[in-house]
C-alpha positions in Angstrom: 133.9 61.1 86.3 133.4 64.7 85.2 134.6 68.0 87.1 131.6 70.6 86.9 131.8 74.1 87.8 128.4 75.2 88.9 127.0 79.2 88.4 126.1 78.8 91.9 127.6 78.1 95.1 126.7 74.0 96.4 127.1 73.1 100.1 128.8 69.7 99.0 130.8 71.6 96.6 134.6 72.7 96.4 136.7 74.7 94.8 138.0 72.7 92.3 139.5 69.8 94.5 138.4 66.0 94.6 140.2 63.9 97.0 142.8 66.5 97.9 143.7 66.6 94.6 143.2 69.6 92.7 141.7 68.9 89.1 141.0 72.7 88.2 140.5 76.0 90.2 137.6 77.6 90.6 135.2 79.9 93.1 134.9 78.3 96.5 132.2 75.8 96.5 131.2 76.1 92.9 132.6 72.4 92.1 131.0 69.4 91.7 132.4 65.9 90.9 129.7 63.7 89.2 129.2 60.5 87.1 129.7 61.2 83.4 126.3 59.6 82.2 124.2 61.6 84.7 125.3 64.6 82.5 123.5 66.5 79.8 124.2 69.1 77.9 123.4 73.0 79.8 120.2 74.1 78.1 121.0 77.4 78.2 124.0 76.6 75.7 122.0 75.0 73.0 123.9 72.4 73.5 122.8 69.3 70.6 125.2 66.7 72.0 127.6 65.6 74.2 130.8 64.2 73.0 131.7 60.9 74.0 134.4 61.2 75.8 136.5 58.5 77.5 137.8 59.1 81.3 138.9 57.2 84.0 136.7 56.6 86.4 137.3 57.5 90.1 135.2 56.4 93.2 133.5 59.2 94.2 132.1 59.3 97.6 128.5 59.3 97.7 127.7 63.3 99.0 130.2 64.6 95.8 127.5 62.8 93.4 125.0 65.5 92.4 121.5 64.0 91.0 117.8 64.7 91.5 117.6 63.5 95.1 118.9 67.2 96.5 116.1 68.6 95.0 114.1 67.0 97.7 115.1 69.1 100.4 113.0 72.5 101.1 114.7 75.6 99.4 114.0 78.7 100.3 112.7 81.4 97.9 115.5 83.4 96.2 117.2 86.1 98.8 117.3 89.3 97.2 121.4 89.4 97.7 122.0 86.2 95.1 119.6 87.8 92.2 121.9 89.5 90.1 124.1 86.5 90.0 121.7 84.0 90.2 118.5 85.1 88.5 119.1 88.0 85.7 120.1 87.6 81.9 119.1 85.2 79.0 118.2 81.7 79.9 117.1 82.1 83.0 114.1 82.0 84.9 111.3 78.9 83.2 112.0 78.0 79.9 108.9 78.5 77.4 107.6 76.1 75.0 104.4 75.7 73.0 102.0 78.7 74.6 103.1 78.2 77.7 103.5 81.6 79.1 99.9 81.7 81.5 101.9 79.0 83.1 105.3 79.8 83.3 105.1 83.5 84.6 102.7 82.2 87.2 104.6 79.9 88.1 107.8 82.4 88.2 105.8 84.9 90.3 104.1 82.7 93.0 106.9 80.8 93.9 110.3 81.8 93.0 110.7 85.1 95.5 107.6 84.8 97.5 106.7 82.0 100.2 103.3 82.9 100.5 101.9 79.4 98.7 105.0 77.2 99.8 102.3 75.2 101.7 100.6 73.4 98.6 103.8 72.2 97.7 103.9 70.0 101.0 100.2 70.0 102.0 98.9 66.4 101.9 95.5 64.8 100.8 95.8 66.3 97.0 94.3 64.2 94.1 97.6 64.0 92.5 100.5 63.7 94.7 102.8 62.9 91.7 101.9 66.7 90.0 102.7 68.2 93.4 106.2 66.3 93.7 106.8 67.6 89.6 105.9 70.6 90.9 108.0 70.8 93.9 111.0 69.1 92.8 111.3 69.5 89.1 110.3 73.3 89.4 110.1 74.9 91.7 113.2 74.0 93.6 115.3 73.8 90.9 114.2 77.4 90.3 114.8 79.2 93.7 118.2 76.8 93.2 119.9 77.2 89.8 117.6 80.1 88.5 116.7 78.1 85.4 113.7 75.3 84.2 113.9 73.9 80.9 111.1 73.7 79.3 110.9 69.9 79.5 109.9 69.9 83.5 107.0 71.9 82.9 105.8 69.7 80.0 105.8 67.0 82.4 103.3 69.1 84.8 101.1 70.3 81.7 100.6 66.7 80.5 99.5 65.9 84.4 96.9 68.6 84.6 93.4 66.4 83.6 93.2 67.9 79.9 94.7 67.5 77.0 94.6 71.3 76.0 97.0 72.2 79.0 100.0 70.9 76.9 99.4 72.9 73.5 96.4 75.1 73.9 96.7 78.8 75.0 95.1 79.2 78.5 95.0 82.4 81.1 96.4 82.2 84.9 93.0 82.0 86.7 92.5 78.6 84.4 96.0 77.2 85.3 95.5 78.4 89.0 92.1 77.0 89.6 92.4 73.3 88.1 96.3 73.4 90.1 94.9 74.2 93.7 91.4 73.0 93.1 90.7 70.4 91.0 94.5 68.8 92.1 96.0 69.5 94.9 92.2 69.8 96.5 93.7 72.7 98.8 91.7 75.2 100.6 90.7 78.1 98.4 92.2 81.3 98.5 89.4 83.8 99.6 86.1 83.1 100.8 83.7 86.6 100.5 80.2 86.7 101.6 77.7 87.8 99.1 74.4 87.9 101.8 74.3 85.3 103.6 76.5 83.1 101.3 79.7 82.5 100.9 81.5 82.3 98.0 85.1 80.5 97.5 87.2 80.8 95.1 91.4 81.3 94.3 91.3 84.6 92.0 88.5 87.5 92.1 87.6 89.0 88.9 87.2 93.0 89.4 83.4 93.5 87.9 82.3 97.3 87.7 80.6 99.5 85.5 82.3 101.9 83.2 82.7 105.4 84.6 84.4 107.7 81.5 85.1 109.9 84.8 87.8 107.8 85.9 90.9 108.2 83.6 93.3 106.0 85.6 92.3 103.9 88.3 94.2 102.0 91.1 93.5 98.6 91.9 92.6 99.8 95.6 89.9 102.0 93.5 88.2 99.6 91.5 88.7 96.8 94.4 86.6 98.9 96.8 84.0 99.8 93.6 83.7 96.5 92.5 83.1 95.2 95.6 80.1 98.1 96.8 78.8 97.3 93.6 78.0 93.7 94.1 77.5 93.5 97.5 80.7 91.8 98.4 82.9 91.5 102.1 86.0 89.2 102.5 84.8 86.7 105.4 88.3 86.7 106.6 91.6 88.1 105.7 93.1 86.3 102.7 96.8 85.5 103.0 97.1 86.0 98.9 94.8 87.5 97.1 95.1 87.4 92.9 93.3 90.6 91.5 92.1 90.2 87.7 91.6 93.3 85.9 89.0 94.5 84.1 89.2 93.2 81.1 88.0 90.2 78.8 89.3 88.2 76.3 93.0 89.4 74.7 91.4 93.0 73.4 88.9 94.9 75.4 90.1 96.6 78.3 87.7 98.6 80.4 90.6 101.2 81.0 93.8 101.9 78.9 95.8 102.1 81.9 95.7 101.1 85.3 97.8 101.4 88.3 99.2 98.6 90.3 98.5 99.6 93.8 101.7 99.4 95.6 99.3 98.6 99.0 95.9 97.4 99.1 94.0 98.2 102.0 90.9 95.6 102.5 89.8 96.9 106.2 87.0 98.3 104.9 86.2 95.1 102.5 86.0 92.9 105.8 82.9 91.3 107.3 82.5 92.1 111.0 85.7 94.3 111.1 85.9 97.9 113.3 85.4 100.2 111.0 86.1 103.8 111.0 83.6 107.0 110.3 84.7 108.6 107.2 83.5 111.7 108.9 84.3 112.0 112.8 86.8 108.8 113.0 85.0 107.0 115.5 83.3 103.3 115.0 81.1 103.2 111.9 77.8 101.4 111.3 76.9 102.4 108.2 77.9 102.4 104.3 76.9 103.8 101.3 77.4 102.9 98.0 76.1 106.1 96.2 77.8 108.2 98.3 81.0 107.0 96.6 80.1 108.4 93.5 79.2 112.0 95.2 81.4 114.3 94.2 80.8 117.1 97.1 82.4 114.4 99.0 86.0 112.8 99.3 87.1 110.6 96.2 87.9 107.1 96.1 87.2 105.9 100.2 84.6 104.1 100.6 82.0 106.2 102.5 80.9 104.6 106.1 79.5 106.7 109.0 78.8 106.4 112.5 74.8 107.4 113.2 75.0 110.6 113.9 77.0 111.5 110.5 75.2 109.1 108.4 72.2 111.5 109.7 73.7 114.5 108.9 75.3 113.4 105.8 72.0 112.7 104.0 69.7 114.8 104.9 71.4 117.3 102.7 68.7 117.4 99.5 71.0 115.2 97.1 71.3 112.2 99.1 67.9 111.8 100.4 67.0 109.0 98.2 70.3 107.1 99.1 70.1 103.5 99.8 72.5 103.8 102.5 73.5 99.9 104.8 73.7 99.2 108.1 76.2 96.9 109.2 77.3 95.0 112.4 79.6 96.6 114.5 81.1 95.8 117.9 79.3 97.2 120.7 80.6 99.6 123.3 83.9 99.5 122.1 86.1 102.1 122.9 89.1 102.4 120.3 90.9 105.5 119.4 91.9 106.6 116.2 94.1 105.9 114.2 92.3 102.1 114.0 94.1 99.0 113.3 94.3 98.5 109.4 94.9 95.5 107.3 96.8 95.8 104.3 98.0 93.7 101.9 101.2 94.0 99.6 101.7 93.9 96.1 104.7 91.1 95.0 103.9 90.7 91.1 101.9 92.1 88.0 100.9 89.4 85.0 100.9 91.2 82.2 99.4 90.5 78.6 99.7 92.4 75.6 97.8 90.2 72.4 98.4 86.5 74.1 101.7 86.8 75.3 102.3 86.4 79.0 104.9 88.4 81.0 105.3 89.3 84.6 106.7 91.9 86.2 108.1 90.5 90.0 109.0 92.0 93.4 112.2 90.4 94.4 113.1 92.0 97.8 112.2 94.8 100.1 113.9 97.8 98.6 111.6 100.1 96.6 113.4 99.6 93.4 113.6 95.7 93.7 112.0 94.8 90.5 112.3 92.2 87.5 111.1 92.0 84.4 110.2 87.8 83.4 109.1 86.7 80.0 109.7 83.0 79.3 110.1 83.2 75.4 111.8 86.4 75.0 113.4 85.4 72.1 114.2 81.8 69.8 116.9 80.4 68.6 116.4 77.3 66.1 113.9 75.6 67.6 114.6 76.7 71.7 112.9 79.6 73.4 115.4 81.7 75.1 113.9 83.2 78.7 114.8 86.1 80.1 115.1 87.7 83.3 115.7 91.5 83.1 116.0 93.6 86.5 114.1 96.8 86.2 114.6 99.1 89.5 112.8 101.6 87.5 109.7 100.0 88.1 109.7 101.0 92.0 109.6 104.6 90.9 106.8 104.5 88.2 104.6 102.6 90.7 105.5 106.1 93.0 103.3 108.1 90.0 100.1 109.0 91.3 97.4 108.5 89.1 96.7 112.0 88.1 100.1 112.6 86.9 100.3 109.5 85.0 96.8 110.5 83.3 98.7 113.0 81.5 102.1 111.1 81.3 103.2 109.8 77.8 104.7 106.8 78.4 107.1 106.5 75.2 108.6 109.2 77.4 109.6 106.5 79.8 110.5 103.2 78.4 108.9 99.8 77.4 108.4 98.4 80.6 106.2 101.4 81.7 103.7 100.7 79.0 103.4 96.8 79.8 102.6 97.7 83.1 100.7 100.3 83.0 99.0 99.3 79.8 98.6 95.7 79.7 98.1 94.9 83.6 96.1 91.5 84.2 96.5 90.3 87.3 97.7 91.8 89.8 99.1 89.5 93.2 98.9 90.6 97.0 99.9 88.8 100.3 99.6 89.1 103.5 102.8 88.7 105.9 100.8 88.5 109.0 98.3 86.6 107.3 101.2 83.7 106.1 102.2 83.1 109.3 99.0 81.7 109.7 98.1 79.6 106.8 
């Protein structure tokens, strides 16, 4: 048998004790008793080989024996108490290996603080119940658990995934996302936004806009709402995560040099068949207007929807005459007073990419300032990539800036992380609370 002290505190565990006999002395419940030959050497050590080393054995009742079965059982994401001890320095977090970035940081920022996609790991009916076990019990658990996945775990999933270029090849999150909840697991999809009378499904949405040299620095809410005028777009229901990509293709062009990570995003306007509000008088609207967005006599950035008597008014002035302006459905005789109910939607993590490195920056509780910094091959050592988990309260207050200011903010004035977000934003990841208590 060997004596184990854990980094973590284990139910079953003790404080050093086996059989009220005391072998060594450690924390309370950071003690495990275990077979020698289920040990290995700690990952996080470098550890090449473990010494043969003789002991007597001892008959160890069955609940002191730790193996892969307690991974089973449902863990909880990561309480925002047990992060410093459990979560932050080298060697923690997923382990990368062989261009596995897209997949470890969105891994790490789906799963390991946020519940809000807990269900495909349980949902039933998937194509491959064996990747959803790997994925559930070889990663994700052992994640919200330990704090650590070594890199083999996750080659098991990538050799699972249908192709062969998911276990060397470099790859982006929507890629990894889509074939994982679509072609796999065969859950529903994500969002479901009516373009007409269609409806389109998907798991990510890809922000598609014109370039306006106008707009310096734009918020996600900003180019959200524009790309969505633009095409013709309305969420059919309220998504309970939504996965924003940025404008921007392939590993260099980037429509903007910066963009800010909307703390909130604020989709009650991007609804189909929601009460909307006149962006004039406040009462129930029935109209939109693209072009009007782009006035600049009027308000920036809302989208611009009035109620009939202000749509009227509004263009019969001599520059909006020609507008294409929309009538929309809207409840009738409702009486609601203002302010009306809005649906909003909270941002928990930014992927990041600066050449065709993946990072993520991840919210890990509710406190402004609860922010980490996750990069899964943050340095090497031989031929092991070392992860990294660096907590970054800083990032709370730089997502505070408003967008004007930060126009004319240098960044090396600030520090590293400020540029990686602000700079190299990719996707950017919203739930919904009241939506996940739904789906």
């Amino acid at each position: 048998m060997a004596g184990i002290e854990l980094d973590y505190e284990q139910k079953t565990g003790s404080g050093g004790t086996f059989e009220k006999r005391q072998y060594f002395v450690c924390e309370k419940n950071k003690a495990l008793f275990i077979q020698l030959g289920d040990c290995k050497p700690d990952a996080r050590f470098l550890t090449r080989e473990l010494k043969n080393v003789r002991t007597t054995p001892i008959n160890a009742p069955e609940k002191m024996i730790a193996d892969d079965h307690t991974m089973e059982l449902d863990v909880p994401p990561v309480h925002e108490d047990e992060v410093q001890q459990l979560m932050a320095g080298r060697m923690k977090g997923i382990q990368g290996h062989y261009n596995s970035c897209y997949l470890d940081s969105t891994i790490f920022s789906l799963f390991t603080f946020s519940s809000v996609l807990d269900g495909i790991l349980h949902k039933p009916g998937g194509h491959d119940e064996k990747i959803q076990q790997i994925l559930r019990e070889d990663i994700v658990n052992p994640l919200r658990t330990t704090g650590f996945v070594n890199a083999e775990k996750v080659m098991k999933l990538r050799k699972l995934l249908g192709c062969d270029t998911f276990v060397s090849a470099e790859k982006d999150p929507e890629e990894f996302i889509n074939v994982l909840l679509h072609e796999v697991l065969a859950v529903d999809p994500l969002l479901k936004i009516r373009s007409g009378e269609k409806i389109q499904e998907s798991n990510c949405y890809q922000i598609i806009l014109d370039k306006d040299d106008t707009v310096k620095v734009p918020t996600v809410q900003f180019l959200l709402e524009r790309s969505f005028l633009s095409c013709d777009l309305k969420f059919e229901e309220i998504p309970s995560c939504l996965l924003v990509q940025m404008p921007r293709f392939g590993k260099q062009f980037k429509m903007f040099t910066e963009i800010m990570p909307s703390l909130e995003l604020d989709i009650t306007d991007l609804l189909n068949n929601s009460l909307r509000q006149c962006f004039i008088c406040g009462v129930v609207a029935e109209y939109e207007c693209a072009q009007c967005l782009l006035d600049p006599m009027l308000s920036p950035g809302a989208i611009k929807q009035y109620c009939d008597t202000c749509n009227s008014q509004v263009h019969s002035h001599k520059g909006r005459k020609d507008h294409q302006f929309r009538k929309f459905p809207s409840p009738i005789n409702v009486c609601v007073k203002a302010p009306f109910p809005r649906h909003k939607m909270e941002l928990f993590a930014v992927l990041c990419i600066e050449t065709s490195h993946y990072v993520s920056f991840v919210k890990y509780g509710a406190s402004k300032n609860s922010w980490l910094f996750f990069d899964s091959m943050a340095d090497r050592i031989d031929e092991e990539n070392i992860p990294e988990i660096t907590v970054c309260p800083q990032i709370g207050d730089y997502l505070m800036i408003s967008e004007e200011m930060l126009a004319y903010t240098n960044l090396k004035q600030l520090d590293g992380f400020a540029k990686r977000l602000f700079c190299d934003a990719y996707m950017c990841m919203y739930w919904s609370p009241r939506m996940c208590l739904y789906k």
